[in-house]
C-alpha positions in Angstrom: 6.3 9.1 -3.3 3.1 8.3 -1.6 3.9 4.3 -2.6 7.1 4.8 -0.6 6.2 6.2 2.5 3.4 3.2 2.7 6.3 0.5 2.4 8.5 2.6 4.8 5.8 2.4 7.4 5.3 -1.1 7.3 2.3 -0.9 4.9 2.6 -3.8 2.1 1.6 -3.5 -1.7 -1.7 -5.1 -1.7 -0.8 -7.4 -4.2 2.3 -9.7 -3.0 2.6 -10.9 -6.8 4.2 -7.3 -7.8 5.5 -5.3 -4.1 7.4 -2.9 -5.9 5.4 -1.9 -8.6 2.9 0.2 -7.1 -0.6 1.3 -9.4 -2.5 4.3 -8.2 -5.3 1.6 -7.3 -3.2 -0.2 -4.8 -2.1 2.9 -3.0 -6.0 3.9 -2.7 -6.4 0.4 -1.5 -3.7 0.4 0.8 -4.8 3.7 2.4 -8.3 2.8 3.1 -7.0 -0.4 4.6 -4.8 1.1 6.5 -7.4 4.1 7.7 -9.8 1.6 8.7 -7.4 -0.6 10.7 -7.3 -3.4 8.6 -3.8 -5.3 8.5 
């Protein structure tokens, strides 16, 4: 759900080589980046 809402908003899987398979890592990854206004 979380992984979902990320790609909704415009906010990538971190790792291009997979975009829709999401780990728990990647959406902790993606959050921080996206909290600390990283692109």
């Amino acid at each position: 759900m979380i992984a979902n809402t990320l790609t909704e908003r415009g906010t990538p899987n971190p790792f291009p080589e997979r975009p829709k398979k999401w780990f728990v890592s990647d959406i902790d990854m993606a959050l921080f980046a996206r909290l600390s206004g990283w692109k």
